[in-house]
mmCIF file of the C-alpha atoms, coordinates in Angstrom:
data_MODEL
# 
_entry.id   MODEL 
# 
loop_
_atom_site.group_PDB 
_atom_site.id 
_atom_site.type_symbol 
_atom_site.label_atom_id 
_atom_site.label_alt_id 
_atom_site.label_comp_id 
_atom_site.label_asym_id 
_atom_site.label_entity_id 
_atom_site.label_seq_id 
_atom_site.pdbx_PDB_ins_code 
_atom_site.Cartn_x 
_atom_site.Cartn_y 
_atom_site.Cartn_z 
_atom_site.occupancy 
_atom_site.B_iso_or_equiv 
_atom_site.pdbx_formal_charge 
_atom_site.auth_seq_id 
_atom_site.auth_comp_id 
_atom_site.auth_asym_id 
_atom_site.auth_atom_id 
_atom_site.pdbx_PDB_model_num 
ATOM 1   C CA . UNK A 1 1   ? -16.931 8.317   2.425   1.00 0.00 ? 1   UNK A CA 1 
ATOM 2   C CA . UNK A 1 2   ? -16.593 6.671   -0.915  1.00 0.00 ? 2   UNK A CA 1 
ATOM 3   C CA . UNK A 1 3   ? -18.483 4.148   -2.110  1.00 0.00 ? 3   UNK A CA 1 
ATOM 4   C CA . UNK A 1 4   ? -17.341 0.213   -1.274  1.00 0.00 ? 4   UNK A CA 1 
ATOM 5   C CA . UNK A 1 5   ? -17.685 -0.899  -5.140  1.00 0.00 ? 5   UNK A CA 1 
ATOM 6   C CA . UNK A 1 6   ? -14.250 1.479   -6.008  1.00 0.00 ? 6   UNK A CA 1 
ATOM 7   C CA . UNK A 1 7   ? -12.425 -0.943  -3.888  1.00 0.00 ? 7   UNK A CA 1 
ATOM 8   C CA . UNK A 1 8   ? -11.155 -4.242  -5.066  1.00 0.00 ? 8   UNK A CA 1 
ATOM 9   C CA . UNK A 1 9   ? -12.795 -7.130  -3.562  1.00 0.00 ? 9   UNK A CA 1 
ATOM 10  C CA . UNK A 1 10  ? -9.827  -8.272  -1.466  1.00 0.00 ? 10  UNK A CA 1 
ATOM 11  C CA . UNK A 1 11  ? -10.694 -8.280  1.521   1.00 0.00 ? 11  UNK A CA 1 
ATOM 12  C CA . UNK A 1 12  ? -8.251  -8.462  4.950   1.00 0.00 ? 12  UNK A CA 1 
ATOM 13  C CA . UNK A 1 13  ? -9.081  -10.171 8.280   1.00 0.00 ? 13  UNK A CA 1 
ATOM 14  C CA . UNK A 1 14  ? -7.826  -8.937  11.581  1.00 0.00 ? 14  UNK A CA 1 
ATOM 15  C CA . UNK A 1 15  ? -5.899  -12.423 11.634  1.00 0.00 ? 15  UNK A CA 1 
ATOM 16  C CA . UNK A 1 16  ? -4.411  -11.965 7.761   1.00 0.00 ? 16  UNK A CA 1 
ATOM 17  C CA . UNK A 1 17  ? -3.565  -8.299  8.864   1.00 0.00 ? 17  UNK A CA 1 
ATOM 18  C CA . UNK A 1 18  ? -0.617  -9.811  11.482  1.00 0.00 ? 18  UNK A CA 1 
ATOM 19  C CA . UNK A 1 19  ? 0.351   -12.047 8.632   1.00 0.00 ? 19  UNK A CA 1 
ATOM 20  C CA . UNK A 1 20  ? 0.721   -9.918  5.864   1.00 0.00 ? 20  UNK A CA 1 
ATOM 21  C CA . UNK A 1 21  ? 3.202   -7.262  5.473   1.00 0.00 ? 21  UNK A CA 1 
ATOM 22  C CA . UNK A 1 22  ? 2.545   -3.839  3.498   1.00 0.00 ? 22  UNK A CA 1 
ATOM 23  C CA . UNK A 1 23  ? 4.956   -4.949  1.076   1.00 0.00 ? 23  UNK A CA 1 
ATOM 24  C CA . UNK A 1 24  ? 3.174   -8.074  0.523   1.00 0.00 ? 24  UNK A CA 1 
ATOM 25  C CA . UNK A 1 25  ? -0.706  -6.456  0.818   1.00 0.00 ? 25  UNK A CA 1 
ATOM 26  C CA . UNK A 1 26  ? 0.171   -3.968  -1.658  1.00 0.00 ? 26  UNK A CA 1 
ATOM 27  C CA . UNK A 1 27  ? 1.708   -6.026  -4.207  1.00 0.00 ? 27  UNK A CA 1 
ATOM 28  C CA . UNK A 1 28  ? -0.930  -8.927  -4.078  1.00 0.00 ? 28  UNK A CA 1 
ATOM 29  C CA . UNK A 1 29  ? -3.088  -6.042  -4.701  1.00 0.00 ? 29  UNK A CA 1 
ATOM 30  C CA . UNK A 1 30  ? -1.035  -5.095  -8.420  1.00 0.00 ? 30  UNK A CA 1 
ATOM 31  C CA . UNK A 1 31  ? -0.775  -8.699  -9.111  1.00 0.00 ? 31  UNK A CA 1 
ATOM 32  C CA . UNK A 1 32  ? -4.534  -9.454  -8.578  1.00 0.00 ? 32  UNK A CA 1 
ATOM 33  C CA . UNK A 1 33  ? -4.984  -6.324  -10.287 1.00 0.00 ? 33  UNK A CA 1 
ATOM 34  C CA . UNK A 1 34  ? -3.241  -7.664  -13.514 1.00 0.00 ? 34  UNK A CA 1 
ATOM 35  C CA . UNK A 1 35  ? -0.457  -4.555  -13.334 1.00 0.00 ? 35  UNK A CA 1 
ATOM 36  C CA . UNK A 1 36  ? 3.063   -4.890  -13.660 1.00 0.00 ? 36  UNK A CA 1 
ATOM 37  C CA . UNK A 1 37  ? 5.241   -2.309  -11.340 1.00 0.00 ? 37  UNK A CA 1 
ATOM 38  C CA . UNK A 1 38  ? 5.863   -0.165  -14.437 1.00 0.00 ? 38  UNK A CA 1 
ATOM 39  C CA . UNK A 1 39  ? 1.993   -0.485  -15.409 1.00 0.00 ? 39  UNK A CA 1 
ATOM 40  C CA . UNK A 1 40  ? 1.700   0.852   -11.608 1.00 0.00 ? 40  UNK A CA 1 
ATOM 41  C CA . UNK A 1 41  ? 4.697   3.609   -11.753 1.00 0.00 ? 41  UNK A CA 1 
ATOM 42  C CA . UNK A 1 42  ? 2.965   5.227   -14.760 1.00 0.00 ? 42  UNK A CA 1 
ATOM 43  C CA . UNK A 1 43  ? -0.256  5.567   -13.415 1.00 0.00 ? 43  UNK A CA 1 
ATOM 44  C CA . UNK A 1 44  ? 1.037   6.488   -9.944  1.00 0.00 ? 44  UNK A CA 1 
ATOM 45  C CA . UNK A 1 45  ? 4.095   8.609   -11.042 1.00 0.00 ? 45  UNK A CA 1 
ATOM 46  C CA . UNK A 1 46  ? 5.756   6.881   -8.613  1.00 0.00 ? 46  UNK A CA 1 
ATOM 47  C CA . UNK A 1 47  ? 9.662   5.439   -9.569  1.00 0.00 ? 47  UNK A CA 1 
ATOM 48  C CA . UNK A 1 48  ? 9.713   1.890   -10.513 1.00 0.00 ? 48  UNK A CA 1 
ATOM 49  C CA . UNK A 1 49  ? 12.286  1.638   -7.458  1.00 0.00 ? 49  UNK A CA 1 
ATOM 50  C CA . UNK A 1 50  ? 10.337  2.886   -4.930  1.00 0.00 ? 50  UNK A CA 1 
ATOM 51  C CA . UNK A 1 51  ? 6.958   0.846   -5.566  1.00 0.00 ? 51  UNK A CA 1 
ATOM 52  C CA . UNK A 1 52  ? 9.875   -2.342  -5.445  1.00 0.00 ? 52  UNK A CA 1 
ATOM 53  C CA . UNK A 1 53  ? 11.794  -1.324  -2.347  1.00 0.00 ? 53  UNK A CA 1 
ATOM 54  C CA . UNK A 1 54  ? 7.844   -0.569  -0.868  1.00 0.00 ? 54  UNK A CA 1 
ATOM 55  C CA . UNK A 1 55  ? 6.738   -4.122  -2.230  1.00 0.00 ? 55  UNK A CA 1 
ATOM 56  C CA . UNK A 1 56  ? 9.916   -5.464  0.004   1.00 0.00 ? 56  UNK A CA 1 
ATOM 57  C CA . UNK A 1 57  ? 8.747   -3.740  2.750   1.00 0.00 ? 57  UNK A CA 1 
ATOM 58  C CA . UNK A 1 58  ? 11.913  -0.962  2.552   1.00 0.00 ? 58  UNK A CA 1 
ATOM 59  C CA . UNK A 1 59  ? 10.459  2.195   3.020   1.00 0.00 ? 59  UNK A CA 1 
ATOM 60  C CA . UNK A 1 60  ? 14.343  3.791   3.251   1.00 0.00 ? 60  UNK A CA 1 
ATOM 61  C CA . UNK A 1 61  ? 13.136  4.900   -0.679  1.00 0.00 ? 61  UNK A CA 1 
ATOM 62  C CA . UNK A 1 62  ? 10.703  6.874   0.043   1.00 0.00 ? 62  UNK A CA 1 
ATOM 63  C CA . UNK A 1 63  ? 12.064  9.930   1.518   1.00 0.00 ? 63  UNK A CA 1 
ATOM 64  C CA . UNK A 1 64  ? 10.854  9.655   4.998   1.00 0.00 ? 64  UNK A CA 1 
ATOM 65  C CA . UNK A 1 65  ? 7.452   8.786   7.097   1.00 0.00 ? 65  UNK A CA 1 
ATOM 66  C CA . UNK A 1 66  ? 5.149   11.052  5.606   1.00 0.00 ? 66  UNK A CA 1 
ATOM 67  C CA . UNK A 1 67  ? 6.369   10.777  1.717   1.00 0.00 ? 67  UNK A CA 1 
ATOM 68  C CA . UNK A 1 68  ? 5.690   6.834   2.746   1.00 0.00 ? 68  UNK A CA 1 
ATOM 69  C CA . UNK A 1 69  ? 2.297   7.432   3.697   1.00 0.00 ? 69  UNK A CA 1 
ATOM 70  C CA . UNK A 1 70  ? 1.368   9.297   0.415   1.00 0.00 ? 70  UNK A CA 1 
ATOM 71  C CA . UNK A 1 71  ? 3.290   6.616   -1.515  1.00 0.00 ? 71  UNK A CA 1 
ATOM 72  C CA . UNK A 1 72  ? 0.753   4.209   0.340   1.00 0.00 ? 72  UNK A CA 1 
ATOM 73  C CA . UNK A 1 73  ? -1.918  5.902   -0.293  1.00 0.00 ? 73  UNK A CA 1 
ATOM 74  C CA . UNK A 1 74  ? -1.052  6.271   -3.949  1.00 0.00 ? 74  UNK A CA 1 
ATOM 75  C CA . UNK A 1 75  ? -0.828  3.210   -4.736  1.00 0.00 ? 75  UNK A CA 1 
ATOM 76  C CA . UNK A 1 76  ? -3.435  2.013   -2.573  1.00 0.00 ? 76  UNK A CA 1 
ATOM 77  C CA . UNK A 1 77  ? -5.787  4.397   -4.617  1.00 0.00 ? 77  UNK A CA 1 
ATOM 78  C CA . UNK A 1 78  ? -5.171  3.100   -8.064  1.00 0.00 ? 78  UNK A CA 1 
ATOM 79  C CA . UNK A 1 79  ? -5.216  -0.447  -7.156  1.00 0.00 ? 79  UNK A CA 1 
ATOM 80  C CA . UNK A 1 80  ? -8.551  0.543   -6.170  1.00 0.00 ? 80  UNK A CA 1 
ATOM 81  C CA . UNK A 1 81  ? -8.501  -0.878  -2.123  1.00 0.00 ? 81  UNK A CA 1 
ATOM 82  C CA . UNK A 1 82  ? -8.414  0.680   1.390   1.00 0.00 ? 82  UNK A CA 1 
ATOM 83  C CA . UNK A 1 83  ? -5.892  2.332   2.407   1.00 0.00 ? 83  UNK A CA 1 
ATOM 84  C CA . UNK A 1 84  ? -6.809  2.833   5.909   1.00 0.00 ? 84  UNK A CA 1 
ATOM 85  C CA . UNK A 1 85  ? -5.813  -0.648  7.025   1.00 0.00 ? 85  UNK A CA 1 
ATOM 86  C CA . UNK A 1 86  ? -2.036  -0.469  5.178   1.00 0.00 ? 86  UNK A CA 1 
ATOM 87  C CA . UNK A 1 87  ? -1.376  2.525   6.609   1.00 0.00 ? 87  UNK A CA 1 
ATOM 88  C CA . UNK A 1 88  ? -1.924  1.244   10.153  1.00 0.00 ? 88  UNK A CA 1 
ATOM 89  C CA . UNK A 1 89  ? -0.044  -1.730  9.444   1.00 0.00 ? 89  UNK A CA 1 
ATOM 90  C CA . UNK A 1 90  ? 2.734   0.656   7.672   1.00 0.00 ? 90  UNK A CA 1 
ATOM 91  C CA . UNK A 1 91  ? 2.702   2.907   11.173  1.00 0.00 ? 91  UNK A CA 1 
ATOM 92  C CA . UNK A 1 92  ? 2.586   -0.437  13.246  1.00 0.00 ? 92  UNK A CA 1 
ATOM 93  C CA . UNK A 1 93  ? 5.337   -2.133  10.929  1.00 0.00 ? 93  UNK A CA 1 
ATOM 94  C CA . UNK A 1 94  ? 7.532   0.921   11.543  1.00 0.00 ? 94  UNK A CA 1 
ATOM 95  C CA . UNK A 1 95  ? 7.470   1.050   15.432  1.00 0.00 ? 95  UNK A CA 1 
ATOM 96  C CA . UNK A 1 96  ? 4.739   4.236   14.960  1.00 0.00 ? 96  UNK A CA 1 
ATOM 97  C CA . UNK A 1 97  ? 1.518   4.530   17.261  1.00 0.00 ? 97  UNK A CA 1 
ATOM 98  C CA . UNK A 1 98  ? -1.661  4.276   14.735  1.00 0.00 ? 98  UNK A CA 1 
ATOM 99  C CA . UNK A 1 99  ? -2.578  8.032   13.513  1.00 0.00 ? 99  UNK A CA 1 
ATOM 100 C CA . UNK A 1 100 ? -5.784  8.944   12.617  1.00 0.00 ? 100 UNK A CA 1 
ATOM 101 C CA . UNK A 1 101 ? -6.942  8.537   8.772   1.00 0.00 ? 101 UNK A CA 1 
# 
């Protein structure tokens, strides 16, 4: 397990979960993180495109489920939060029974 003080101190209720989309978790995670999508792209080597089309909650970008899930987890990782949670919510979001993290 890693250490709660490499996440970012956003933290998600079961409540704000329903509310907020993975598009929308991720990229109030950049902007609160004071990264643009290219600051993002070039840490993540992910394309500018596909951290957008994620940010708008289309996942059609990414190449199917499982290249989504490592884009997730990507990005999740350098903005420094959970990724757990999004990926449910991703799996959820997409009409997929929760998988084991």
């Amino acid at each position: 397990l890693r250490p709660r003080s490499r996440y970012c101190e956003v933290e998600f209720s079961s409540e704000e979960l329903a509310q907020v989309s993975v598009g929308e978790r991720l990229q109030q995670a950049r902007v609160a993180a004071g990264l643009t999508v290219s600051d993002l792209a070039d840490q993540t080597k992910i394309r500018v495109t596909i951290i957008t089309a994620i940010e708008q909650d289309d996942f059609s970008y990414c190449g199917g489920v499982t290249y989504a899930r490592g884009q997730i987890r990507s990005l999740a990782k350098a903005l420094r939060t959970d990724a757990v949670p999004i990926l449910v919510e991703f799996e959820i979001q997409i009409g997929l029974p929760p998988s084991a993290h």
